[in-house]
C-alpha positions as CSV (number, residue, x, y, z in Angstrom):
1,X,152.9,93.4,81.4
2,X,151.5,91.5,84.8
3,X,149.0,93.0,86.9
4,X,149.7,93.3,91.1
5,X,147.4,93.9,93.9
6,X,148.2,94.8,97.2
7,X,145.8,95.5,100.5
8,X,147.4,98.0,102.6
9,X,147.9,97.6,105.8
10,X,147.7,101.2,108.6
11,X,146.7,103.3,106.3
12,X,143.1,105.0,104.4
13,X,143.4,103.4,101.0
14,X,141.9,100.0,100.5
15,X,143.8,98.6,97.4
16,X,146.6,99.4,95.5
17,X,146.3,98.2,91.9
18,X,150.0,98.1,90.3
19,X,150.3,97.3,86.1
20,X,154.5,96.2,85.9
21,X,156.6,95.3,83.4
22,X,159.7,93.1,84.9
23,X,160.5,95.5,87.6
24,X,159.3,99.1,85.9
25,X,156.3,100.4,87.4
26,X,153.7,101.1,84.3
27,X,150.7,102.3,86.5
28,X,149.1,102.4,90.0
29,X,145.6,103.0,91.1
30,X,144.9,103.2,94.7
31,X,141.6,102.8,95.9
32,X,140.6,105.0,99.2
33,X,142.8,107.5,100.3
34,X,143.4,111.1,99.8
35,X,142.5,110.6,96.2
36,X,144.7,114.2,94.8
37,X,148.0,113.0,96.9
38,X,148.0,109.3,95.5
39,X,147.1,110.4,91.9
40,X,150.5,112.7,92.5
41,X,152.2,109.4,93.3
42,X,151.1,107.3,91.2
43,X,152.2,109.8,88.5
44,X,155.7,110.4,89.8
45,X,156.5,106.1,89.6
46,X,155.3,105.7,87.0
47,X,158.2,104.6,84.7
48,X,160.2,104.0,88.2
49,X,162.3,100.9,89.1
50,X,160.9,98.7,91.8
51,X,163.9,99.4,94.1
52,X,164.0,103.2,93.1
53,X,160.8,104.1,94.4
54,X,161.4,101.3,97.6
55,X,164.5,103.8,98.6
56,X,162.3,106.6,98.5
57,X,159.3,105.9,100.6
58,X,160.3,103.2,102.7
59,X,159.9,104.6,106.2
60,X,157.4,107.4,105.3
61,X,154.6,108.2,108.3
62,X,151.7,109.6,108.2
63,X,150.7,111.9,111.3
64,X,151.0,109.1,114.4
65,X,150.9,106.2,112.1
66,X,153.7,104.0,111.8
67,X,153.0,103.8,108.2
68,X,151.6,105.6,105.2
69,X,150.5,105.1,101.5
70,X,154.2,105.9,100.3
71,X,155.3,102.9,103.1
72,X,153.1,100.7,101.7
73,X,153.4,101.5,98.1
74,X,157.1,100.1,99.2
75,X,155.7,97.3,101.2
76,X,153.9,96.5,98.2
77,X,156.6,96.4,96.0
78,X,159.0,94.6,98.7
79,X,156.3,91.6,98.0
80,X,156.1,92.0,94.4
81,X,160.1,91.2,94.4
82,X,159.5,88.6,96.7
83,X,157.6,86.6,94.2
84,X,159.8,87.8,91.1
């Protein structure tokens, strides 16, 4: 099991802590944010594939922002395959 951290970029959470196992998500904790939504998230990967969850919130927005905590969960996990 490997531990990754991402800083999000565009959005209200600060850090997005990921526990993975080759490319099976085994946890997230986000740090800032709308704390009920991402604990919902972070429930509903866990025990995802990396390009899984990638297909399902690449894209997302969030009001006006070009972004959201579900696009940069995928960013997040775009990066974590880069370095795979």
């Amino acid at each position: 099991m490997s531990k990754f951290v991402y800083k999000p970029k565009g959005t209200c959470s600060r850090l997005m802590e990921f526990e993975m196992e080759g490319d099976i998500i085994k946890s997230l904790k986000v740090s800032g944010g709308c704390n009920g939504n991402l604990q919902g998230i972070s429930s509903i990967i866990r025990e995802k594939s990396v390009d899984e969850v990638i297909r399902a919130f690449e894209g997302i927005h969030c009001g006006p922002r070009p972004t959201s905590c579900p696009d940069q969960i995928a960013c997040a996990l775009k990066e974590y395959k880069a370095h795979q």
